[in-house]
N, C-alpha and C positions, 0 to 999 in steps of 0.2 A: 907173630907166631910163624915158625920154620914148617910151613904146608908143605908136603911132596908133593910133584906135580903130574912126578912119570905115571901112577896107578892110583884112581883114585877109591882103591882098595886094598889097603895097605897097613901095615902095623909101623911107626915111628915114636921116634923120640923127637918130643915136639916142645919149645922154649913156650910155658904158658902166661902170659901174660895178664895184671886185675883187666884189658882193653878187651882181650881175648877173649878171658875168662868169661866179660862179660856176656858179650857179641854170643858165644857160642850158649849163654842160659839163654838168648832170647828164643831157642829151638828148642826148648825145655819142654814140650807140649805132651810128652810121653810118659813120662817120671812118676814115681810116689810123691806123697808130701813130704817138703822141707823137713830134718828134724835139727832149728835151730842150736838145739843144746850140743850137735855132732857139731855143726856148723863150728857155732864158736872153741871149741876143741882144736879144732883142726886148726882154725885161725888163730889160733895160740901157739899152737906148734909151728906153726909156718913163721910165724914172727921169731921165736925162740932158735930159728935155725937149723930145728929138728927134722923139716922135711927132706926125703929122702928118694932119690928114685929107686923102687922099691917094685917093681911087675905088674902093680896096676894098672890096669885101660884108664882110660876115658875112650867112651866106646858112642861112636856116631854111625848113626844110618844113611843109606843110599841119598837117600833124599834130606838129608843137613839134619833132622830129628837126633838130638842128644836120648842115646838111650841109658848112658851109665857112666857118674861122677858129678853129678849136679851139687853135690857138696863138697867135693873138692874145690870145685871151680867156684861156689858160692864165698867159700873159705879165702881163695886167692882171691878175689874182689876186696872183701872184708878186710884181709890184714896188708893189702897194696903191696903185698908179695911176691916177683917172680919167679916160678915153680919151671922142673922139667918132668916130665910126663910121657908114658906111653900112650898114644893114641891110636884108636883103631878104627879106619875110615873105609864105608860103603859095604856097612852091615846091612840085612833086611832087617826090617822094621820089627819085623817078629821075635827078632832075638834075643830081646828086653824077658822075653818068658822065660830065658836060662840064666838070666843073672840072678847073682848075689842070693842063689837056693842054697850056698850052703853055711856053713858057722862060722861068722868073725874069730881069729883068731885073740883067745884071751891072753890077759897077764900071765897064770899060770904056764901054758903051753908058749909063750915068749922065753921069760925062767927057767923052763924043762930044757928048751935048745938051747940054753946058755949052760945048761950042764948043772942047775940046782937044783938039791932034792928037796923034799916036800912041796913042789911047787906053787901047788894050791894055797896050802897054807901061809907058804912066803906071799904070794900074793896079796892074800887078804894083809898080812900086818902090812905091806908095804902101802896100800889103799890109805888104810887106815893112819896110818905114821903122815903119808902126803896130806890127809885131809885135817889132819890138828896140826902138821907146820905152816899148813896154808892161813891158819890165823888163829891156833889154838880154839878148834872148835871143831864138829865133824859136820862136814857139810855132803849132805847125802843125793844131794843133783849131779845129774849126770857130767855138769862142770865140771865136778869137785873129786871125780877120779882122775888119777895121773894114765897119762901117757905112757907106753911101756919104755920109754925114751926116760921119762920122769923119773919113772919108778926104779930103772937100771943106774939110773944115776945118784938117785938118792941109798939104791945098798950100797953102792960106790963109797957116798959119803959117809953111813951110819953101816960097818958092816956087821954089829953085833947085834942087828934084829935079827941076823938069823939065831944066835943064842938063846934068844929073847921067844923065838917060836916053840924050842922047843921045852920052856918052862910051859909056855900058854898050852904047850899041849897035854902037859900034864896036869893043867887046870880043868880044859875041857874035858879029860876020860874021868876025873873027879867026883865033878859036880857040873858040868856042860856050860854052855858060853859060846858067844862068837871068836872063836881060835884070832880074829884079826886084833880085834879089843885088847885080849890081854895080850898079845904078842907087840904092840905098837905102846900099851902102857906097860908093863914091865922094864918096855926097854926106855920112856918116858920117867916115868917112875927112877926109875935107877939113876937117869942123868942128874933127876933133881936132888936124888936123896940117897945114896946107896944102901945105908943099912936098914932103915925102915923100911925102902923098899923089897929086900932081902926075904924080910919078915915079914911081909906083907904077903906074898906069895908063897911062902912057906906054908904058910896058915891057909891061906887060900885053899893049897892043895888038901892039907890034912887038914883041918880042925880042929887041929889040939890047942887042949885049955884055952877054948876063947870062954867069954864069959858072956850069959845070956844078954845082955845091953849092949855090948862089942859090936859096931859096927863092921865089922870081918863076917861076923856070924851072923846076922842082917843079909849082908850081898850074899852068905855063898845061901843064904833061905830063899832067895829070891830066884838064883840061879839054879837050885836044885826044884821048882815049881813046876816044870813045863813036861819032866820026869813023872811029877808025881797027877798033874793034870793036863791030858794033851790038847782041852782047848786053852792053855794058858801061854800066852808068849808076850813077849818084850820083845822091840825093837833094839841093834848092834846101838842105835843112838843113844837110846833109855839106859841102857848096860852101859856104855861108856860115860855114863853120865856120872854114874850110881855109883860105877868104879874109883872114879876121880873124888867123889863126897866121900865113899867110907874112905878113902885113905888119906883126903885132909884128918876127917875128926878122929881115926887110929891116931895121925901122928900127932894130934894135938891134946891125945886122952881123956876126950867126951866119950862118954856112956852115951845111951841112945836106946829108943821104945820102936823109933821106926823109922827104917832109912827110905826114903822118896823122891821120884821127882816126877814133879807136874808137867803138863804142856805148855802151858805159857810161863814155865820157870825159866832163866838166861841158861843155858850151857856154861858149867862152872869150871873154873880156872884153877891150875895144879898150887895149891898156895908152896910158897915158896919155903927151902930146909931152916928149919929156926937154929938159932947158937947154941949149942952144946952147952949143957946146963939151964937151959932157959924151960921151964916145968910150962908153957904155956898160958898161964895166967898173962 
């Protein structure tokens, strides 16, 4: 690690080393607790080659006490990484009281400065879209959110979730939903199946001539419940769940008494577009 020697209070950009990294946790005595799940984030990022020098401290006291970056430093350990870093050396001790009071900057306000509108909403489908390519499932740990590196990369790749936003918004003013859900499955939906999927949101939004067993009219009952009762909610999990069933058994023309999903049910899978002319049976 490139120490400055002249002032031993000083702000640099300093070559951090997992040797470093370590050496400098062992002055950790000042810190909050570890929050592993940041931890491994970050050491995912740093493997992937996403780290950036980017205006962060790592901020050290007079006296060698690490007051701020214990998780980065944990992270370059972790992924055997070498990171560069601004450091800032021969704080008082007391300084650790002005850190990090204010708001981690979100996905949204990432996408806002990159100049897209509804940010928020992009947001959420893009969460959402990361966490079912990540193994076709939604995984709701704090892992299992992308990076805003991840996330700018994957509109990159898929850029028609934003099209995809703005049907899901016309889902949510409807009959309500989590705007991420049907924005990451619409645009889901469509890759597997175009025209059922088409249809499927159509319906969604209006309601017209489903038929009382239609599982269409099932999810949008379940989704219109939390309107008509405000201690009733569903988890974005349970809804994506629910979304993915009624639009297997729509496309495979089961009727249906009651659409569900339990807690120890698997998380189900988009079945795949059947042959044209194939009636399901």
């Amino acid at each position: 690690m490139d120490v400055p020697k002249e002032d031993p209070s000083n702000l640099a950009v300093e070559r951090i080393t997992p040797v470093a990294a370590r050496k400098l946790l062992e002055s950790n005595t000042h810190n909050r607790n570890l929050r592993p799940p940041h931890v491994a984030q970050l050491a995912e990022a740093m493997k992937r080659g996403e780290w950036e020098l980017n205006g962060q401290t790592i901020k050290i006291a007079t006296d060698g006490t690490l007051l701020d970056g214990q998780h980065r430093l944990r992270a370059v350990v972790d992924s055997g990484v070498k990171i560069r870093s601004l450091v800032m050396r021969g704080l008082p001790i007391d300084a650790q009281d002005t850190v990090d009071t204010g708001r981690r900057r979100r996905l949204a306000d990432v996408l806002a400065i990159e100049g897209y509108s509804d940010s928020h909403a992009l947001g959420a489908a893009l969460g959402m879209l990361h966490r079912y390519r990540m193994g076709s499932r939604i995984d709701y740990s704090h892992g299992g959110a992308p990076t805003p590196q991840q996330a700018l990369d994957l509109l990159a790749r898929e850029p028609e979730i934003e099209d995809s936003v703005k049907v899901a918004r016309q889902v949510t003013k409807q009959v309500g939903g989590p705007i991420g859900v049907f924005s990451a499955f619409h645009h889901v939906f469509r890759e597997v199946d175009p025209e059922p999927a088409q249809e499927f949101f159509a319906r969604l939004i209006d309601g017209a001539n489903l038929a009382t067993e239609d599982p269409l009219l099932h999810l949008r009952n379940q989704l219109a419940k939390p309107r008509q009762d405000r201690n009733y909610s569903q988890s974005p999990y349970n809804i994506a769940a629910l979304t993915i069933k009624a639009f297997n058994l729509r496309r495979a023309g089961r009727l249906i008494s009651l659409l569900s999903f339990r807690n120890n049910e698997k998380f189900p899978t988009i079945d795949p577009p059947m042959l044209r002319g194939d009636n399901g049976a």
